[in-house]
C-alpha positions in Angstrom: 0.0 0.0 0.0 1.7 3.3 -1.5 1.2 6.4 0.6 2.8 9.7 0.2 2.5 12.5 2.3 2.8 16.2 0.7 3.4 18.9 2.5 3.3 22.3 0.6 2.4 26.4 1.7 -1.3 27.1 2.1 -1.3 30.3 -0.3 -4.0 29.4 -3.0 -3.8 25.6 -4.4 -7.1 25.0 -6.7 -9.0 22.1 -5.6 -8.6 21.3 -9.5 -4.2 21.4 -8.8 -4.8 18.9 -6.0 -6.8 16.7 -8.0 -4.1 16.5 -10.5 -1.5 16.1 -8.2 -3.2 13.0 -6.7 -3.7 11.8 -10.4 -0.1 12.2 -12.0 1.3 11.1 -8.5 -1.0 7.7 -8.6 0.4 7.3 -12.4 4.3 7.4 -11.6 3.3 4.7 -8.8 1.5 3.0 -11.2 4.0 3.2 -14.1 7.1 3.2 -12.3 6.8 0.5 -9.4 3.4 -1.4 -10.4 1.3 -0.4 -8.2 -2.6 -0.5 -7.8 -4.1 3.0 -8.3 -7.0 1.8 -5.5 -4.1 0.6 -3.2 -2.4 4.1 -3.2 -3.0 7.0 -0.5 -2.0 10.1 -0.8 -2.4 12.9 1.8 -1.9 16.8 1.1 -1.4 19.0 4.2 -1.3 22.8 3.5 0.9 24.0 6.1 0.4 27.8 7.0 3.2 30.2 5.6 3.7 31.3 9.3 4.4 27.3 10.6 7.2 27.1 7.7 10.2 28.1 8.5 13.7 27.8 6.2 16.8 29.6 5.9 16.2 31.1 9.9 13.2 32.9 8.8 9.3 32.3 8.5 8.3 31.8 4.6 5.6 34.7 5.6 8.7 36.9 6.1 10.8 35.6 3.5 8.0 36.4 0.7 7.2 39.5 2.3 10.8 40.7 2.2 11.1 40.9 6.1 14.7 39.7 6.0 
């Protein structure tokens, strides 16, 4: 049983982006490792720009030019 876990910033992914993330991601796992499309989980988790942090800063900051 496949199951990825995505984590991306919550600024504005379509429910239409997500579908086809979940679709070309089942493919690969599909196509590449043989796997069952109705075996495969895949979880996407929209993390708020304020509880992402790299480079010693928030990504809220960082896209905001607060460095």
């Amino acid at each position: 049983m496949p199951y990825i876990n995505l984590k991306i910033t919550k600024d504005g992914v379509t429910r239409e982006q997500k579908q086809q993330i979940v679709a070309e991601f089942t493919q690969t796992l599909v196509r590449v490792l043989g796997k069952k499309p109705e075996h495969t989980h895949i979880v996407i988790d929209e993390v708020d720009t304020d509880n992402w942090g790299f480079a010693g800063m928030l990504t809220t900051d960082y896209r905001t030019g607060k460095r």
